[in-house]
C-alpha positions in Angstrom: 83.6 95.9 110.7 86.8 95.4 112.7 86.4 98.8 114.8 89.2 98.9 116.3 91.6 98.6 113.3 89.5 100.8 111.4 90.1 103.1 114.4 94.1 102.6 114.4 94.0 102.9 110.1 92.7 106.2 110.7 94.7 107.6 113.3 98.1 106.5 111.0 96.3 108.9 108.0 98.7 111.7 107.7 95.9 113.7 106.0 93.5 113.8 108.8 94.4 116.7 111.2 92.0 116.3 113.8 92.3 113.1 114.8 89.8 112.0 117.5 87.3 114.0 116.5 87.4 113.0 112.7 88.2 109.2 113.8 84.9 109.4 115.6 82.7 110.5 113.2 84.3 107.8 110.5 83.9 105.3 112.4 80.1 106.1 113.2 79.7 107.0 110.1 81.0 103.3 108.7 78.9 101.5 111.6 75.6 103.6 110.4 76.5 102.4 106.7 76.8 98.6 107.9 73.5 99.0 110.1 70.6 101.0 107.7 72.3 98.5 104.7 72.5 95.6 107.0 76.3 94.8 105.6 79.5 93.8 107.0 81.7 96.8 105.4 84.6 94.6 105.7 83.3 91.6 103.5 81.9 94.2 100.9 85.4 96.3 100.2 87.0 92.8 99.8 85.4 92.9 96.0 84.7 95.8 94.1 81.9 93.9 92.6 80.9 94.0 96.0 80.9 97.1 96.5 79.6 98.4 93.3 76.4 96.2 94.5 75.9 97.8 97.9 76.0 101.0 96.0 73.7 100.4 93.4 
């Protein structure tokens, strides 16, 4: 995952009020995903078959 431009997506979100605390947490949240499923979160939302695979 490109951290960093997750990071910077986030913090542009007008809907997310607390912003380095909730950017945190997303962005540990996405690296915990890509670690226990052993996936590159940026190849899998590239394809929603992709992504209908990790999740099933």
């Amino acid at each position: 995952m490109r951290e960093f431009d997750f990071a910077r997506f986030l913090n542009e979100q007008g809907s997310i009020s607390s912003k380095d605390k909730a950017v945190r947490s997303r962005v540990a949240k996405a690296k915990k995903v890509e670690r226990d499923l052993g996936v590159n979160l940026d190849e899998i939302v590239k394809s929603d078959d992709h992504t209908y695979a990790v999740l099933m």
